[in-house]
C-alpha positions in Angstrom: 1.0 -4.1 36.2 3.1 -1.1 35.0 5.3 0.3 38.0 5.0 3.9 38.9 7.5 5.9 36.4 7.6 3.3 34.0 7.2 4.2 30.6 3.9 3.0 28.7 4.4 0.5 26.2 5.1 1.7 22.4 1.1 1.6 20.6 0.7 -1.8 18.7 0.6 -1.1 14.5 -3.0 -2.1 15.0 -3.3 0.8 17.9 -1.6 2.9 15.5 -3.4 1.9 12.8 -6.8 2.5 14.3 -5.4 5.9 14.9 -4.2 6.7 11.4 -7.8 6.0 10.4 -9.7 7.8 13.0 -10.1 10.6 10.0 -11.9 8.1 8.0 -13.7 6.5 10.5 -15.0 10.3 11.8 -16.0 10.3 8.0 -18.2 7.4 8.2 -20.0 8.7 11.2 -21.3 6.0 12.2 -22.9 7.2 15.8 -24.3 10.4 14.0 -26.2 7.5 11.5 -27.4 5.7 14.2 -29.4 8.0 15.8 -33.1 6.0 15.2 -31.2 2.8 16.3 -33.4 1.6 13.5 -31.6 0.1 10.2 -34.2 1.1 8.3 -34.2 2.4 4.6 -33.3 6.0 5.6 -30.0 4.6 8.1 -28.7 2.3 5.3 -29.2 5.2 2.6 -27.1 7.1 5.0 -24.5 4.2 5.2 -24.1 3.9 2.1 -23.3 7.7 1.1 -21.3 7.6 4.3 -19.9 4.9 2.5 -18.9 6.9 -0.5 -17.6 10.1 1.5 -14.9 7.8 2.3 -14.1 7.1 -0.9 -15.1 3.3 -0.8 -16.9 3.9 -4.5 -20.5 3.9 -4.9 -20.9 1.0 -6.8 -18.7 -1.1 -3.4 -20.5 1.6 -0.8 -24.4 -0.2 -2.0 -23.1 -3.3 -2.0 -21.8 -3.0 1.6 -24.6 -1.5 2.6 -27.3 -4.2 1.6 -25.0 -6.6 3.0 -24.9 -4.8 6.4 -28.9 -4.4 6.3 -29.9 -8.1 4.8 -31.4 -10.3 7.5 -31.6 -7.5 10.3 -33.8 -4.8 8.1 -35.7 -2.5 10.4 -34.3 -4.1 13.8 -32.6 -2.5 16.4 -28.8 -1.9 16.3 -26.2 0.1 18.3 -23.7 1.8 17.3 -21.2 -0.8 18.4 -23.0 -3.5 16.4 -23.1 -2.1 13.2 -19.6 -1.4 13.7 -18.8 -5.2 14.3 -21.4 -5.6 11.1 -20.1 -3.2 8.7 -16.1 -4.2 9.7 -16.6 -7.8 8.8 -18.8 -6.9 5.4 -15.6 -5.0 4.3 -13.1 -7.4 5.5 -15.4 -9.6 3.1 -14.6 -7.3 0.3 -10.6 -7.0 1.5 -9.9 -10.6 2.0 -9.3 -11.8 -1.6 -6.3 -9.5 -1.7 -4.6 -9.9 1.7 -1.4 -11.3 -0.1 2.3 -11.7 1.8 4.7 -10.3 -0.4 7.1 -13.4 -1.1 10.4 -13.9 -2.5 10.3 -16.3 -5.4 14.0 -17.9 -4.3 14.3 -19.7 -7.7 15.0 -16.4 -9.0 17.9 -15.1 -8.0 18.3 -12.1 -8.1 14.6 -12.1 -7.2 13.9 -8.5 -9.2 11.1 -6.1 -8.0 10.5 -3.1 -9.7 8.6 -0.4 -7.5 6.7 2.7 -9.1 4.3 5.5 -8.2 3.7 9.1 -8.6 5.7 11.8 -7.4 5.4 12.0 -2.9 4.0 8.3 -2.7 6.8 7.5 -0.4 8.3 5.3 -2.4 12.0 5.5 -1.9 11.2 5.2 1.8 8.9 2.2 1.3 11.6 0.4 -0.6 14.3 1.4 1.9 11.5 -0.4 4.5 10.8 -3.6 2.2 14.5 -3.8 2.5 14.9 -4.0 6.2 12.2 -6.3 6.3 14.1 -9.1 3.6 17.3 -8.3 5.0 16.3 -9.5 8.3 14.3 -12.7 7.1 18.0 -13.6 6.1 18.1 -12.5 2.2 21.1 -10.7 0.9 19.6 -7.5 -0.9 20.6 -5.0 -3.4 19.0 -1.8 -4.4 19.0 0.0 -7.2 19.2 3.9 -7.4 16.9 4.4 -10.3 15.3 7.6 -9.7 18.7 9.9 -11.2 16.4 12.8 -11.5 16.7 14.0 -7.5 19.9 13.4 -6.2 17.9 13.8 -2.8 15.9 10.3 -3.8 19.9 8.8 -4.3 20.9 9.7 -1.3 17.8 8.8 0.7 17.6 5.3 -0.7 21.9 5.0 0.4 20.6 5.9 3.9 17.9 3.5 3.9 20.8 0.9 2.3 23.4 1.7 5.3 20.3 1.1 7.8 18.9 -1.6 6.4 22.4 -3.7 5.7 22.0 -3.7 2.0 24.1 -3.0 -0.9 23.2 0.4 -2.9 24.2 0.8 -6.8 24.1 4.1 -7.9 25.2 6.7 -10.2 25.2 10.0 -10.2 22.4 12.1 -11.0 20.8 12.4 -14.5 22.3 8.7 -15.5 20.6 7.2 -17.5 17.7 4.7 -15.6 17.7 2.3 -17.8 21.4 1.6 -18.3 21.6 1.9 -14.5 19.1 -0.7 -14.0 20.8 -2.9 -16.3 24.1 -2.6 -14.8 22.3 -2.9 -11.2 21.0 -6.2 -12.6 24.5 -7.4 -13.5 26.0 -6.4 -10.3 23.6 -7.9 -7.9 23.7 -11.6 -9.9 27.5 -11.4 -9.7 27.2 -10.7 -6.0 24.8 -13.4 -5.4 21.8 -11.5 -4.2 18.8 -12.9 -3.4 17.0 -9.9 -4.3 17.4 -7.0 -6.4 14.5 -3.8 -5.2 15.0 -0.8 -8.2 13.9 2.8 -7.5 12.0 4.2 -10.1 11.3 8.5 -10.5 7.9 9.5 -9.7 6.0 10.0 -12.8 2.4 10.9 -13.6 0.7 8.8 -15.2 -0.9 10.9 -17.5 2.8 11.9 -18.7 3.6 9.7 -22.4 7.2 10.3 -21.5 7.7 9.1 -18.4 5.8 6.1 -18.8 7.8 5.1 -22.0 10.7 5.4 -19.8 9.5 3.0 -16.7 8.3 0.6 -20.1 12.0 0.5 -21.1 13.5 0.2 -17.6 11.0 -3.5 -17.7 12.5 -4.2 -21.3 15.9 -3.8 -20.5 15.3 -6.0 -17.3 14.3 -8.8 -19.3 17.2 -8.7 -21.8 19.1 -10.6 -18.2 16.3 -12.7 -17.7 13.1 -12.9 -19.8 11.4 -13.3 -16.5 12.1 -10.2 -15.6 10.5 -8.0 -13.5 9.5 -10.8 -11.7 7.5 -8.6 -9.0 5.9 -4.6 -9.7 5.0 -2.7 -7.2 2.8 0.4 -7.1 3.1 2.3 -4.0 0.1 4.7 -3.8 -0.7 7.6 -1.2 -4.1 7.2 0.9 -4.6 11.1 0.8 -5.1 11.2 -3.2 -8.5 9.4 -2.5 -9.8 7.7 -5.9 -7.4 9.2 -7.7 -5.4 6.0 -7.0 -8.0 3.6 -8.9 -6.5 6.0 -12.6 -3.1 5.6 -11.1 -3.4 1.6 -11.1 -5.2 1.4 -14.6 -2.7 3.5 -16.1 0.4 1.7 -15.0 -1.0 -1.5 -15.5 -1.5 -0.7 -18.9 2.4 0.0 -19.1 3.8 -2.5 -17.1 1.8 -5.5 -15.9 1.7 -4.9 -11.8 1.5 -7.7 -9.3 1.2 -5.8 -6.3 0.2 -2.6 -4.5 1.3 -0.7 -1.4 -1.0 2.2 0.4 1.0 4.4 2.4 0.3 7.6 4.2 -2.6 5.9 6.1 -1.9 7.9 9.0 -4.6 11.0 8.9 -6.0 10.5 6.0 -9.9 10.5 5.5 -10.0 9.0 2.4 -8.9 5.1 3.7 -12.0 3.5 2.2 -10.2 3.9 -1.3 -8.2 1.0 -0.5 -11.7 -1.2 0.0 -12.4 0.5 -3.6 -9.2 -0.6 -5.0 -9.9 -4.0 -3.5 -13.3 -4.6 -5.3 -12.0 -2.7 -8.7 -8.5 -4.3 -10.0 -8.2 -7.3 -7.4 -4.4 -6.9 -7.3 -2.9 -8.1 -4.4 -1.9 -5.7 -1.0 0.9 -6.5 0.3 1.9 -3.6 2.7 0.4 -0.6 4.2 2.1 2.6 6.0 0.9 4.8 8.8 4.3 6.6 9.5 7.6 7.5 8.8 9.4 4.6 10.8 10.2 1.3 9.8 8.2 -1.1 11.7 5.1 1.9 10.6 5.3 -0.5 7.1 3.5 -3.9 8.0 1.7 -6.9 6.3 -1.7 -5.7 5.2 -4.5 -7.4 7.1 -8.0 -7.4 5.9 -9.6 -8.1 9.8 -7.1 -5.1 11.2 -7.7 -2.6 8.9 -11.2 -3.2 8.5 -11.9 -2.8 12.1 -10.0 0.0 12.4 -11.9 1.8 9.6 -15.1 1.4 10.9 -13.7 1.7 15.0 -14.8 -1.2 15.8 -13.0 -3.6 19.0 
């Protein structure tokens, strides 16, 4: 029992979480659905483009739907059971790509190259990852390969003097590539375990800029053909299914093996990561509802389900 005065405890990332969501959870509506206590044809019509206002895609949103309805059509359900329902029908859909991100500690340096569009987070998401292998005992080194902002430089050498982790950098307007190759060089010689590059945000509809992130992967493989041996797309939750063209399109240039929603926190659009799930399959390895370090955790299909939908 907490003692008068005594500070309540800090929210769990679950509690958090749940709260991030609420947005998309007030989006699905599910109360306001329920109002026959029926799931009849009209309530799981209404699921389903509750479904889709979420951005959970139509084609995911009906099946979800007739999965929530088979076996209890026109019965009786509360509010509270169709939550429960509806959570594990999506956690159905999420499982397949509740990955951990691993280290592969053959490779060493273990090279992960992280992209996204301009105001994903990414600089801040690395500077987490970081934190995270740096603690589970790896020696990391991070390259400064955004050298168009000489704000994204010194951001990622703040995250680097937090998180215990060597920085290589240059200053702004080096070239990436060459940067990235020396980066390379420097964290082998140091005996890293794990080398994380910076990229600049690009569009992806930008020829240019994608060329560019292509060559940084080429030039990585002239140290070792295996080279990027992770890719990591981090995406923002608030750009809705805009993020399903943002993974096609850098797939297309650079194989990815993973992605990483951020920006959970207040958006309403959260059912695009059930939408990404069902479309391209690729692993989730992380998720972000905040600015802080430990708001970066382990994606878990159960957790976020449930908070998506509010259920216990």
């Amino acid at each position: 029992m907490r003692q008068f005065g005594e500070a309540p405890p800090p929210p769990t990332f679950f509690e958090r979480l749940k709260e991030g969501l609420a947005k998309s959870a007030g989006t699905l509506g599910l109360a306001d659905i329920l109002v026959k206590k029926k799931l009849d044809a009209e309530t799981v019509e209404a699921l389903e483009e509750a479904l889709i206002r979420a951005d959970v895609g139509a084609k995911t949103a009906h099946e979800i739907a007739s999965a929530v309805a088979k076996g209890r059509y026109d019965e009786d359900i509360s509010p509270a059971e169709l939550r429960k329902v509806l959570a594990v029908e999506i956690a159905r859909v999420l499982q397949p790509v509740e990955k951990p991100f691993v280290v592969d500690r053959t490779k060493k340096p273990f090279v992960v190259l992280v992209a996204g569009v301009n105001g994903t987070g990414k600089t801040t998401t690395i500077g987490k990852i970081a934190a995270k292998l740096v603690r589970d005992g790896h020696k990391v080194v991070l390259a400064a390969g955004d050298t168009f902002r000489a704000a994204a430089i010194e951001q990622l050498q703040i995250w680097g003097k937090r998180a215990g982790a060597e920085v290589f950098a240059r200053a702004p307007g080096a070239d990436a590539a060459g940067l990235v190759f020396d980066a390379f060089s420097r964290a082998r010689s140091s005996g890293a375990d794990v080398l994380l590059i910076d990229t600049a945000g690009r569009l992806q509809n930008k020829a240019g800029l994608m060329a560019e992130f292509e060559k940084i992967a080429r030039v990585l493989k002239k140290q070792d053909t295996d080279a990027p041996h992770a890719v990591l797309l981090v995406l923002d939750a608030t750009t809705g299914q805009n993020a399903v063209a943002q993974v096609e399109a850098f797939a297309a240039s650079v194989p990815l093996t993973g992605l990483v929603m951020t920006k959970l926190d207040g958006s309403a659009k959260g059912g695009i990561l059930v939408a990404l799930a069902a479309k391209s399959a690729l692993p989730v390895h992380f998720i972000g509802v905040g600015e802080k370090e430990d708001d970066l955790q382990p994606f878990s299909a159960e957790a976020f389900a449930k908070a998506l939908t509010g259920a216990p």
